[in-house]
C-alpha positions as CSV (number, residue, x, y, z in Angstrom):
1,X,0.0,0.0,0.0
2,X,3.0,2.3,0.3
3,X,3.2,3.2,-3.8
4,X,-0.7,4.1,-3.1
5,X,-0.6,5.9,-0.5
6,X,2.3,7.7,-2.2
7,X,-0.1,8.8,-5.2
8,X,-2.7,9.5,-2.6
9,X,-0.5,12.3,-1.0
10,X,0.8,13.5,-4.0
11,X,-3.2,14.2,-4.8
12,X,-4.4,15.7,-1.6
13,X,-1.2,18.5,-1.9
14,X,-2.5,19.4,-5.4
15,X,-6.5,19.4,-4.2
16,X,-5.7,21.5,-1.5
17,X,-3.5,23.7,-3.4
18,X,-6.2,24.4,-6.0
19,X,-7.7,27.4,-3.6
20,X,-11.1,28.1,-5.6
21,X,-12.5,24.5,-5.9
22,X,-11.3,24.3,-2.2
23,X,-13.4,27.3,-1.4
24,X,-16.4,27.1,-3.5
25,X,-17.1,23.5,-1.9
26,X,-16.5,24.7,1.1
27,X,-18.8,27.7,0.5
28,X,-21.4,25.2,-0.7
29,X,-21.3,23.4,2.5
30,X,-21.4,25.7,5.1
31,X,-24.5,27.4,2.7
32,X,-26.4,24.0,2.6
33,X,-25.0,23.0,6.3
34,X,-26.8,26.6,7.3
35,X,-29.9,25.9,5.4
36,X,-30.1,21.7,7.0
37,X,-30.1,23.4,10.9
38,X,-32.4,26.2,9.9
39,X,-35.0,23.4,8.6
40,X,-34.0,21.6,12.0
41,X,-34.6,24.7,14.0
42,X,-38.5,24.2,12.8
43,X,-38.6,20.6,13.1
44,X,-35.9,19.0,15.2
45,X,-37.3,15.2,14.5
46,X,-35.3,16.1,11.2
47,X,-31.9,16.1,12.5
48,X,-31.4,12.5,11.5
49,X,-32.6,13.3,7.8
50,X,-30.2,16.3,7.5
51,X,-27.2,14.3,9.0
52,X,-28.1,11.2,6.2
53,X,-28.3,13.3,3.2
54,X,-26.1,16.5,3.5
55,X,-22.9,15.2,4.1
56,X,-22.9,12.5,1.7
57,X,-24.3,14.9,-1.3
58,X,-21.6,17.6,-0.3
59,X,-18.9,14.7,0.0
60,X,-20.4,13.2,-3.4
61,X,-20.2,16.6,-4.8
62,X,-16.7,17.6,-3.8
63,X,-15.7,13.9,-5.4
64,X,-17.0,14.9,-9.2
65,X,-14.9,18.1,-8.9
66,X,-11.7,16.6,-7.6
67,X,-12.1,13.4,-9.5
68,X,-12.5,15.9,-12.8
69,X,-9.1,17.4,-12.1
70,X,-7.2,14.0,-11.0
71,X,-8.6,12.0,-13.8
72,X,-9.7,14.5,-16.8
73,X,-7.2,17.1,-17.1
74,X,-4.3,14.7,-16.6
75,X,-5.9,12.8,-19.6
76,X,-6.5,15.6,-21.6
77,X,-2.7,17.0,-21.0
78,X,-1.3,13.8,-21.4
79,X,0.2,13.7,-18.2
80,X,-1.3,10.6,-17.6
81,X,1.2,9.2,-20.1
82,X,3.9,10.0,-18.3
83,X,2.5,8.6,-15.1
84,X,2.1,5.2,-16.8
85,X,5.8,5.0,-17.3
86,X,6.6,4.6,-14.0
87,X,7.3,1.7,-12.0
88,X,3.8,2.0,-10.0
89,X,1.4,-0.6,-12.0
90,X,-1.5,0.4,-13.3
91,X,-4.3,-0.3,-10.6
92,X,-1.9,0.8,-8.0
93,X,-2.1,4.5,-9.9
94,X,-5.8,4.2,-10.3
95,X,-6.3,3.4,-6.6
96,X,-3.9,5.8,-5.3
97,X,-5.8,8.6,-7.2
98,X,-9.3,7.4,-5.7
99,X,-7.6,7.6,-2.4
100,X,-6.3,11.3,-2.7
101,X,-10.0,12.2,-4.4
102,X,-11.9,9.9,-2.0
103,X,-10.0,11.7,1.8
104,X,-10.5,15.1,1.3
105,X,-13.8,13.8,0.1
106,X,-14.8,12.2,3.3
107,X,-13.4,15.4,5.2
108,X,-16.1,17.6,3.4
109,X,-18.8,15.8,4.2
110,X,-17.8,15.1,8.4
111,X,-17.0,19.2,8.0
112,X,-21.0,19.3,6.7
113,X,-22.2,16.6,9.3
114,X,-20.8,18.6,12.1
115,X,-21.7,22.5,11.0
116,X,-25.4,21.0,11.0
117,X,-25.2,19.6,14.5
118,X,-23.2,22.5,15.9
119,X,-25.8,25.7,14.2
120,X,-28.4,23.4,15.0
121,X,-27.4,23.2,19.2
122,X,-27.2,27.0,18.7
123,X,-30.2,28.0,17.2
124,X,-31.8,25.3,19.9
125,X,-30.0,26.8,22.9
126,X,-29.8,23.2,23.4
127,X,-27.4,20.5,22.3
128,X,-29.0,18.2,19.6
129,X,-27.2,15.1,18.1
130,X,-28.4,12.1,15.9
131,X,-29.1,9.1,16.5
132,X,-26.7,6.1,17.2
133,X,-27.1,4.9,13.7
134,X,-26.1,8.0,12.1
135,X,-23.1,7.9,14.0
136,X,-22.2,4.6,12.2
137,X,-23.3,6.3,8.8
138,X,-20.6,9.1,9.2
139,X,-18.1,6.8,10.2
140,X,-18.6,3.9,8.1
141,X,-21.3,3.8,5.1
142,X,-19.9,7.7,4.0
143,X,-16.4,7.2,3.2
144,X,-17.6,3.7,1.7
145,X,-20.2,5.9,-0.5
146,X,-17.7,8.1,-1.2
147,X,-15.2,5.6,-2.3
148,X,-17.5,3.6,-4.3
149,X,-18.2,7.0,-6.1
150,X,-15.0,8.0,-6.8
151,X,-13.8,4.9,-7.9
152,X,-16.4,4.4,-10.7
153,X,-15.8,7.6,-11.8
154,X,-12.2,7.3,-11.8
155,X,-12.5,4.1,-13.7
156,X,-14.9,5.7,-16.3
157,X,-12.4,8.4,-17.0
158,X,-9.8,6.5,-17.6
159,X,-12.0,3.8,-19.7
160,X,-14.4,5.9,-21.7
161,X,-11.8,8.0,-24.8
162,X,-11.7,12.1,-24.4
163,X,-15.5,12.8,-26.3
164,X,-16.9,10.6,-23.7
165,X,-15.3,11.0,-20.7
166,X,-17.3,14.0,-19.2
167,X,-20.5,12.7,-20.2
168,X,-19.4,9.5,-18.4
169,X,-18.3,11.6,-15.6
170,X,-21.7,13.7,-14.9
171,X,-24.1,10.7,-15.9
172,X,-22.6,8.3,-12.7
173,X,-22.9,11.8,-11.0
174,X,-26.2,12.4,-12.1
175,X,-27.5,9.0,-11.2
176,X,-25.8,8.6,-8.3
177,X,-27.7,12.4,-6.9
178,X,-30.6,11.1,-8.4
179,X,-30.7,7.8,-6.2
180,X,-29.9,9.6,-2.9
181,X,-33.0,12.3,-3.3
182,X,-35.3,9.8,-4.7
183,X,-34.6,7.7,-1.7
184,X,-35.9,10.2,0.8
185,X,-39.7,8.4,-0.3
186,X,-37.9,5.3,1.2
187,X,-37.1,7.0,4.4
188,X,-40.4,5.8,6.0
189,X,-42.6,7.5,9.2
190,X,-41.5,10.2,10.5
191,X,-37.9,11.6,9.7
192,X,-36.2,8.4,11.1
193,X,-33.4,6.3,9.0
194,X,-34.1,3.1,9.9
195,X,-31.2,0.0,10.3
196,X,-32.2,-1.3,7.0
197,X,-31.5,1.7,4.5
198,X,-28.0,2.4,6.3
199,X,-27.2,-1.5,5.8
200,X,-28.4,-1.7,2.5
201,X,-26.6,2.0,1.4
202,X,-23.5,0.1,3.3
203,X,-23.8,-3.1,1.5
204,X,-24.4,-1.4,-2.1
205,X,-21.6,0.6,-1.7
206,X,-19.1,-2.2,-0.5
207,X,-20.1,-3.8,-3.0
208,X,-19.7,-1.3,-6.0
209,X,-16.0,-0.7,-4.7
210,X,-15.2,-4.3,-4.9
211,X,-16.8,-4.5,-8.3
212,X,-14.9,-1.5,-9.6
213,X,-11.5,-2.7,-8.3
214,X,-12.3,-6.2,-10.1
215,X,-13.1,-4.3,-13.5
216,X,-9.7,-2.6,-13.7
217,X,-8.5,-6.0,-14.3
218,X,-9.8,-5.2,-17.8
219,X,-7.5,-1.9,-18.1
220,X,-4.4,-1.7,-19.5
221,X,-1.9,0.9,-20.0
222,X,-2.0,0.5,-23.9
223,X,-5.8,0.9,-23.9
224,X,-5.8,4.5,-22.0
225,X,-3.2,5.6,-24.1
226,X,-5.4,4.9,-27.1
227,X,-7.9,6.5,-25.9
228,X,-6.2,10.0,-25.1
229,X,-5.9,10.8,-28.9
């Protein structure tokens, strides 16, 4: 894991040096984070909801823009060429790169989870926290979400050739957007996340990360470079 983690790093310097997608996520989240504890002002039952959804659409969210810089723009300046020449193989790159998207990732959406809790205590004059279960969702199904994501994505970018690698890119993000609202109708009485939908968000996510990791089997070095031109 040391070559990944290596890539990872390298990543995470160059996210956090790029200043304005830094601060327009983090201008997103404290807006929606604001917006979440204002809603749980009215209706504190809703804490749970805000906690569920928030943090993973701002970490989701945060994951499309850094994976479009990892993945995209090294494509499309051919950097990526010079990256497969090294001695790091191929799906220890790939991985390395979801890591360095997928951390900062994760950071957004605990920075979301706790701006809602903490505006929410203060515009309660009292402290308010969620539920057990949503304590498990921050620390375990979120960075698995956010993982999953990142890691299709990454492995769409460097699949699909340079016409069809955006498309590919906001499609899995549209879908993926589109399945965490729609699920709100699956939420059930009351403003409660029940045991079920956090297993089955943890399960589907394990078990697109697995999936992805086995389909880079199918990549190869020669295959992205044919697809750059």
């Amino acid at each position: 894991m040391r070559k990944e983690f290596i890539v990872a790093k390298k990543e995470i310097i160059e996210i956090l040096q790029n200043k304005s997608s830094l601060l327009f996520t983090v201008g997103y989240s404290v807006f929606f984070s604001v917006m979440a504890a204002l809603g749980v002002k009215k209706f504190p039952e809703t804490i749970d909801t805000a906690v569920f959804y928030i943090p993973l659409v701002m970490g989701i969210f945060f994951a499309y823009v850094s994976t479009g810089r990892i993945f995209f723009r090294e494509k499309r300046d051919k950097i990526i060429e010079t990256l497969l020449c090294t001695p790091v193989s191929l799906r220890k790159l790939w991985f390395g790169k979801v890591l360095g998207s997928a951390i900062p990732s994760y950071a957004i959406a605990i920075f979301s989870a706790i701006l809602i809790v903490l505006i929410s205590s203060i515009l309660l004059k009292s402290i308010i926290f969620p539920s057990p279960i949503l304590v498990l969702h921050l620390l375990v199904t979120t960075p698995l979400f956010v993982l999953a994501a990142v890691s299709l994505i990454g492995f769409l970018y460097l699949l699909a050739g340079m016409k069809e690698v955006r498309i590919a890119g906001t499609v899995i993000f549209m879908i993926i957007f589109g399945a965490l609202f729609g699920g709100l109708s699956l939420i059930g009485e009351g403003y409660r996340i029940s045991s079920l939908i956090e297993i089955a968000l943890m399960m589907t996510s394990l078990l697109l990360v697995v999936l992805t990791g086995y389909l880079t089997r199918y990549l190869s070095k020669e295959k992205i470079v044919t697809t750059i031109t």
